[in-house]
N, C-alpha and C positions, 0 to 999 in steps of 0.2 A: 125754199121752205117758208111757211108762214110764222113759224117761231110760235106753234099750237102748244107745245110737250107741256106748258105746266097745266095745260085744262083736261088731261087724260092722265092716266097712269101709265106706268112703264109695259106692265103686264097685260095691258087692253092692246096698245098699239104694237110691241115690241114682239110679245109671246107668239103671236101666231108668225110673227115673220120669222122667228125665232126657228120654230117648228117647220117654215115650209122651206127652211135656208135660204135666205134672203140678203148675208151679210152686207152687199152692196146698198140696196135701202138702208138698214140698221144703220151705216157710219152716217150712210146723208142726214135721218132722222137725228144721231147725237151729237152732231157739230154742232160747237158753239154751247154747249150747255152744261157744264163739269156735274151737276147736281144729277141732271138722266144719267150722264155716263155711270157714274159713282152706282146709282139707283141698279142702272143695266146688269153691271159687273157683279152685284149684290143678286140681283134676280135667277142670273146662269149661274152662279154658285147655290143657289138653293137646287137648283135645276139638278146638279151633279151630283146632290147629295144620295146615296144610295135608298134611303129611302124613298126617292122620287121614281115614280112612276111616269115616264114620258105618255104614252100612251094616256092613262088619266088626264095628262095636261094638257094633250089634244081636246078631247072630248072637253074639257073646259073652256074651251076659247073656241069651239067649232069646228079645229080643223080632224077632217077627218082622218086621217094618220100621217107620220112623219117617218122619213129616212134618217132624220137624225140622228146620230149617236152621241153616245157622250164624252165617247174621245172626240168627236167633233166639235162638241161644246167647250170643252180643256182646251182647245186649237184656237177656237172663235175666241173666248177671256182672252187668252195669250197675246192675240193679234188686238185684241181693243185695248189690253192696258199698257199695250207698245203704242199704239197709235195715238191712244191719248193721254199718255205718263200717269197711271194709276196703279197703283199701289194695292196688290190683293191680298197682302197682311193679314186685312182680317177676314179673307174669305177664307172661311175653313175646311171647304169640299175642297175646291181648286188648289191650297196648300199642300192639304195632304195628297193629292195626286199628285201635284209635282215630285214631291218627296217619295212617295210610292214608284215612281217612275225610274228616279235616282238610284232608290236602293235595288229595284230590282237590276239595273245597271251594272253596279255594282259589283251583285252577285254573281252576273251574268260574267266579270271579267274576273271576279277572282276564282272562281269554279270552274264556268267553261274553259272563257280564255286561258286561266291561270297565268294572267298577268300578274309583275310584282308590282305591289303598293299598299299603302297604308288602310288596307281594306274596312278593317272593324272599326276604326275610329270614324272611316265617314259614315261608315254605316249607322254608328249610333251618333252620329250628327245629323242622317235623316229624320230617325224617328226618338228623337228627346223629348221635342213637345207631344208626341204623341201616344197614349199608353195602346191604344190599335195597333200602331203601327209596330209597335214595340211587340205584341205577340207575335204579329206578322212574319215579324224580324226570327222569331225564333222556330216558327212552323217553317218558313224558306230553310235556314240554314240545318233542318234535320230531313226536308226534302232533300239538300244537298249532301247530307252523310255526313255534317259537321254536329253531331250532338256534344262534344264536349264547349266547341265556344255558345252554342245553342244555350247552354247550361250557365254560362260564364255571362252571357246577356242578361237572360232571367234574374241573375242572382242580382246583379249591377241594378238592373231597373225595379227591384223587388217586387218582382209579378208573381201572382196569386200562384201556388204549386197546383190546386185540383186543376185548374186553366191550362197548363202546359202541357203538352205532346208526353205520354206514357215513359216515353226515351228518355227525356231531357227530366224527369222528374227520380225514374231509376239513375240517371246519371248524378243527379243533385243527392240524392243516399248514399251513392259507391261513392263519391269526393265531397264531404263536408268541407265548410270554410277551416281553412286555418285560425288558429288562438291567435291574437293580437300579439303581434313580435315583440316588441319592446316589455310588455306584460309579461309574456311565458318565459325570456329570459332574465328579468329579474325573478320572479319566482323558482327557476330552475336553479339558480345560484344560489338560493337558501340554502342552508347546511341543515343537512339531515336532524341532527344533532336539535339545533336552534327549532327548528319545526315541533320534535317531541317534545321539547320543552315548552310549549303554548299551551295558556291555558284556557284551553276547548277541547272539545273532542274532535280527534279528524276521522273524517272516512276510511277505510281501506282498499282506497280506489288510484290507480296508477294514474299519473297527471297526462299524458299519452290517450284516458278517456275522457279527457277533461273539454270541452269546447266553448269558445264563447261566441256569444251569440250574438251582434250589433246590428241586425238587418230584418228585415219585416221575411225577403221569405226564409230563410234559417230559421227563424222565430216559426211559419208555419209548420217545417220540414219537423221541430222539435215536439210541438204539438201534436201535430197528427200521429206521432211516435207515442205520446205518452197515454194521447186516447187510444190509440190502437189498444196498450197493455194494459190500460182501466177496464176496457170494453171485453176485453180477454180474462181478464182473474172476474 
Protein backbone atom coordinates (compact mmCIF):
# COMPACT_ATOMS: atom_id res chain seq x y z
CA UNK A 1 0.00 0.00 0.00
CA UNK A 2 1.31 3.52 -0.61
CA UNK A 3 -0.47 4.78 2.70
CA UNK A 4 -2.80 7.17 -0.02
CA UNK A 5 -6.36 6.99 2.42
CA UNK A 6 -5.99 10.35 3.86
CA UNK A 7 -5.97 12.11 0.24
CA UNK A 8 -9.44 10.41 -0.71
CA UNK A 9 -12.52 9.68 1.17
CA UNK A 10 -13.59 6.46 2.59
CA UNK A 11 -16.82 6.55 0.17
CA UNK A 12 -14.75 7.26 -3.16
CA UNK A 13 -12.32 4.32 -2.78
CA UNK A 14 -14.17 2.01 -0.26
CA UNK A 15 -18.01 2.24 -1.73
CA UNK A 16 -17.69 0.73 -4.89
CA UNK A 17 -15.53 -2.14 -3.41
CA UNK A 18 -17.95 -2.18 -0.91
CA UNK A 19 -20.84 -2.85 -3.51
CA UNK A 20 -18.79 -5.22 -5.85
CA UNK A 21 -17.72 -7.44 -2.50
CA UNK A 22 -14.38 -7.00 -2.36
CA UNK A 23 -13.81 -7.52 1.39
CA UNK A 24 -10.14 -8.87 0.67
CA UNK A 25 -9.06 -5.45 -0.81
CA UNK A 26 -11.14 -3.51 1.82
CA UNK A 27 -8.71 -5.03 4.91
CA UNK A 28 -5.47 -4.55 2.67
CA UNK A 29 -6.79 -0.70 2.02
CA UNK A 30 -7.59 -0.22 6.16
CA UNK A 31 -4.42 -1.74 7.72
CA UNK A 32 -2.67 0.44 9.59
CA UNK A 33 -4.91 3.34 9.71
CA UNK A 34 -7.56 3.25 12.93
CA UNK A 35 -9.20 6.80 11.63
CA UNK A 36 -10.48 4.82 7.75
CA UNK A 37 -11.32 1.92 9.96
CA UNK A 38 -13.52 4.04 12.41
CA UNK A 39 -14.58 6.25 9.13
CA UNK A 40 -15.35 2.38 7.22
CA UNK A 41 -17.38 1.07 10.10
CA UNK A 42 -19.34 4.52 10.20
CA UNK A 43 -19.87 4.48 6.38
CA UNK A 44 -21.55 0.47 6.40
CA UNK A 45 -23.71 1.61 9.19
CA UNK A 46 -25.26 4.27 7.14
CA UNK A 47 -25.32 1.65 4.52
CA UNK A 48 -27.65 -0.58 6.73
CA UNK A 49 -29.75 2.00 7.57
CA UNK A 50 -33.35 1.15 6.27
CA UNK A 51 -33.66 4.16 4.63
CA UNK A 52 -30.76 3.26 2.41
CA UNK A 53 -31.27 2.41 -0.76
CA UNK A 54 -28.20 0.13 -2.20
CA UNK A 55 -29.18 0.30 -5.51
CA UNK A 56 -29.12 4.38 -5.36
CA UNK A 57 -25.50 3.92 -3.96
CA UNK A 58 -24.61 2.06 -6.89
CA UNK A 59 -25.56 4.50 -9.39
CA UNK A 60 -23.59 7.00 -7.08
CA UNK A 61 -20.27 5.62 -7.41
CA UNK A 62 -20.76 4.08 -10.94
CA UNK A 63 -21.22 0.75 -10.25
CA UNK A 64 -23.61 -0.65 -12.10
CA UNK A 65 -25.51 -3.06 -9.72
CA UNK A 66 -24.57 -5.20 -6.62
CA UNK A 67 -25.32 -8.59 -5.02
CA UNK A 68 -24.91 -7.34 -1.93
CA UNK A 69 -27.14 -7.53 0.70
CA UNK A 70 -27.43 -6.18 3.94
CA UNK A 71 -27.21 -9.21 5.94
CA UNK A 72 -24.02 -9.13 4.22
CA UNK A 73 -23.03 -5.89 5.21
CA UNK A 74 -24.12 -6.86 9.13
CA UNK A 75 -21.36 -9.96 8.46
CA UNK A 76 -18.79 -7.57 6.71
CA UNK A 77 -18.96 -4.74 10.22
CA UNK A 78 -18.93 -7.88 12.27
CA UNK A 79 -15.68 -9.34 10.82
CA UNK A 80 -13.98 -5.62 10.66
CA UNK A 81 -14.55 -4.61 14.03
CA UNK A 82 -13.25 -8.17 15.19
CA UNK A 83 -10.49 -7.73 13.10
CA UNK A 84 -9.54 -4.48 14.12
CA UNK A 85 -11.00 -4.07 17.83
CA UNK A 86 -13.77 -1.51 17.14
CA UNK A 87 -16.29 -0.83 18.96
CA UNK A 88 -19.79 -0.22 17.03
CA UNK A 89 -21.55 1.44 20.11
CA UNK A 90 -22.30 4.25 18.28
CA UNK A 91 -23.33 2.69 15.06
CA UNK A 92 -27.00 2.55 15.35
CA UNK A 93 -28.18 0.57 12.23
CA UNK A 94 -25.64 -2.23 13.12
CA UNK A 95 -26.79 -2.14 16.87
CA UNK A 96 -30.11 -2.43 16.34
CA UNK A 97 -29.69 -5.46 14.02
CA UNK A 98 -27.67 -7.14 16.31
CA UNK A 99 -30.29 -6.69 18.83
CA UNK A 100 -33.24 -7.41 16.33
CA UNK A 101 -31.35 -10.61 15.67
CA UNK A 102 -31.22 -11.49 19.56
CA UNK A 103 -34.67 -10.86 20.12
CA UNK A 104 -36.02 -12.71 17.32
CA UNK A 105 -33.88 -15.65 18.73
CA UNK A 106 -35.31 -15.43 21.40
CA UNK A 107 -38.78 -15.70 20.53
CA UNK A 108 -37.81 -18.23 18.30
CA UNK A 109 -36.81 -20.48 21.52
CA UNK A 110 -39.34 -19.53 23.86
CA UNK A 111 -42.47 -20.04 21.31
CA UNK A 112 -41.20 -22.51 19.00
CA UNK A 113 -38.66 -24.37 20.82
CA UNK A 114 -40.33 -23.63 24.12
CA UNK A 115 -37.33 -23.79 25.77
CA UNK A 116 -37.20 -22.79 29.59
CA UNK A 117 -35.64 -19.42 30.51
CA UNK A 118 -35.71 -16.14 31.51
CA UNK A 119 -37.26 -15.17 28.25
CA UNK A 120 -39.01 -11.52 28.83
CA UNK A 121 -36.37 -9.95 30.69
CA UNK A 122 -33.74 -10.64 27.80
CA UNK A 123 -36.15 -9.65 25.56
CA UNK A 124 -36.49 -6.25 27.11
CA UNK A 125 -32.83 -6.03 27.38
CA UNK A 126 -32.84 -6.19 23.67
CA UNK A 127 -34.88 -3.51 22.89
CA UNK A 128 -34.43 -0.67 26.04
CA UNK A 129 -32.62 1.66 24.11
CA UNK A 130 -34.66 1.26 21.45
CA UNK A 131 -38.52 2.56 21.15
CA UNK A 132 -38.69 0.62 17.40
CA UNK A 133 -37.55 -2.13 18.62
CA UNK A 134 -39.85 -2.01 21.53
CA UNK A 135 -43.08 -1.92 19.07
CA UNK A 136 -41.45 -4.65 17.21
CA UNK A 137 -41.30 -6.51 20.51
CA UNK A 138 -44.84 -6.22 20.73
CA UNK A 139 -46.28 -6.78 17.12
CA UNK A 140 -43.80 -10.30 17.39
CA UNK A 141 -45.29 -11.43 20.61
CA UNK A 142 -49.17 -11.05 19.29
CA UNK A 143 -47.82 -12.63 16.02
CA UNK A 144 -46.97 -15.40 18.59
CA UNK A 145 -50.56 -15.51 20.35
CA UNK A 146 -48.92 -13.92 23.44
CA UNK A 147 -51.19 -10.65 23.60
CA UNK A 148 -51.45 -10.55 27.20
CA UNK A 149 -47.26 -10.07 27.90
CA UNK A 150 -47.63 -8.09 24.39
CA UNK A 151 -49.83 -5.91 26.70
CA UNK A 152 -47.43 -6.01 29.73
CA UNK A 153 -44.49 -4.69 27.49
CA UNK A 154 -46.49 -1.87 26.04
CA UNK A 155 -47.52 -0.82 29.42
CA UNK A 156 -43.72 -1.19 30.97
CA UNK A 157 -42.24 0.89 27.96
CA UNK A 158 -45.25 3.39 27.81
CA UNK A 159 -45.80 3.08 24.12
CA UNK A 160 -48.26 5.25 22.47
CA UNK A 161 -52.02 3.11 22.64
CA UNK A 162 -53.40 4.30 18.90
CA UNK A 163 -49.64 2.61 17.80
CA UNK A 164 -50.33 -0.77 19.17
CA UNK A 165 -51.85 -4.01 17.46
CA UNK A 166 -55.88 -3.58 17.85
CA UNK A 167 -55.37 -6.87 20.41
CA UNK A 168 -52.97 -5.59 22.71
CA UNK A 169 -54.93 -2.25 23.18
CA UNK A 170 -58.50 -4.32 23.71
CA UNK A 171 -56.35 -6.23 26.13
CA UNK A 172 -54.91 -3.00 27.82
CA UNK A 173 -59.01 -1.96 28.45
CA UNK A 174 -60.14 -5.63 29.69
CA UNK A 175 -56.90 -5.45 32.39
CA UNK A 176 -56.25 -1.86 33.65
CA UNK A 177 -53.15 -1.32 36.02
CA UNK A 178 -53.72 -1.98 39.49
CA UNK A 179 -54.09 1.03 42.44
CA UNK A 180 -50.69 1.41 44.02
CA UNK A 181 -50.48 -1.23 46.96
CA UNK A 182 -49.27 0.29 49.64
CA UNK A 183 -51.80 3.37 48.87
CA UNK A 184 -55.15 1.42 48.44
CA UNK A 185 -54.35 -0.48 51.58
CA UNK A 186 -53.85 2.34 53.68
CA UNK A 187 -56.99 3.94 52.39
CA UNK A 188 -58.93 0.67 52.70
CA UNK A 189 -58.24 0.54 56.35
CA UNK A 190 -60.05 3.90 56.87
CA UNK A 191 -63.04 3.38 58.87
CA UNK A 192 -66.13 3.92 57.37
CA UNK A 193 -67.07 5.92 60.26
CA UNK A 194 -63.92 8.48 60.09
CA UNK A 195 -64.39 9.00 56.17
CA UNK A 196 -68.25 10.47 56.77
CA UNK A 197 -66.90 12.43 59.15
CA UNK A 198 -64.47 14.58 56.59
CA UNK A 199 -65.26 17.67 55.84
CA UNK A 200 -65.73 17.54 52.02
CA UNK A 201 -67.94 16.11 50.01
CA UNK A 202 -67.21 12.39 48.70
CA UNK A 203 -68.48 10.81 45.70
CA UNK A 204 -70.74 7.85 45.71
CA UNK A 205 -68.40 5.87 43.93
CA UNK A 206 -67.09 2.36 45.17
CA UNK A 207 -63.13 2.49 45.61
CA UNK A 208 -63.05 -0.98 43.54
CA UNK A 209 -63.77 1.99 40.53
CA UNK A 210 -61.07 3.87 41.68
CA UNK A 211 -57.66 3.63 39.46
CA UNK A 212 -54.54 5.45 39.64
CA UNK A 213 -52.88 6.37 37.08
CA UNK A 214 -48.57 6.73 37.24
CA UNK A 215 -47.72 6.02 33.57
CA UNK A 216 -47.95 7.83 30.31
CA UNK A 217 -49.90 5.01 28.54
CA UNK A 218 -52.70 4.42 31.32
CA UNK A 219 -52.77 8.21 31.22
CA UNK A 220 -53.62 7.71 27.34
CA UNK A 221 -55.92 4.65 27.79
CA UNK A 222 -57.86 7.13 30.41
CA UNK A 223 -58.08 9.84 27.90
CA UNK A 224 -59.11 8.47 25.08
CA UNK A 225 -61.99 7.14 27.46
CA UNK A 226 -63.13 10.57 28.51
CA UNK A 227 -62.98 11.97 24.98
CA UNK A 228 -64.68 9.09 23.69
CA UNK A 229 -67.70 10.32 26.20
CA UNK A 230 -67.20 14.25 25.68
CA UNK A 231 -67.46 13.51 21.84
CA UNK A 232 -70.59 11.21 22.70
CA UNK A 233 -72.88 13.59 25.04
Amino acid sequence: MLHMQPLFSVREILLPLVLIDRPAVIERYLDGNKDVQKSFLQMVDDLCSSDTDLLEACRSVGVTNTKVTKKQLHKMAGRISQVYNLNFANCRNLVMSKNERLLRGFLFKKYVQKKPGNWNELMEGCVRDSTELQYQLVRELVHHGDVATAAQHARTFGLVTSQLPSTVQSELWRHPKSPATGQCRRFESTSRSSMCAADFYQLPLPFSSVFFIDNVCDFQLCMAAILQVVLTV
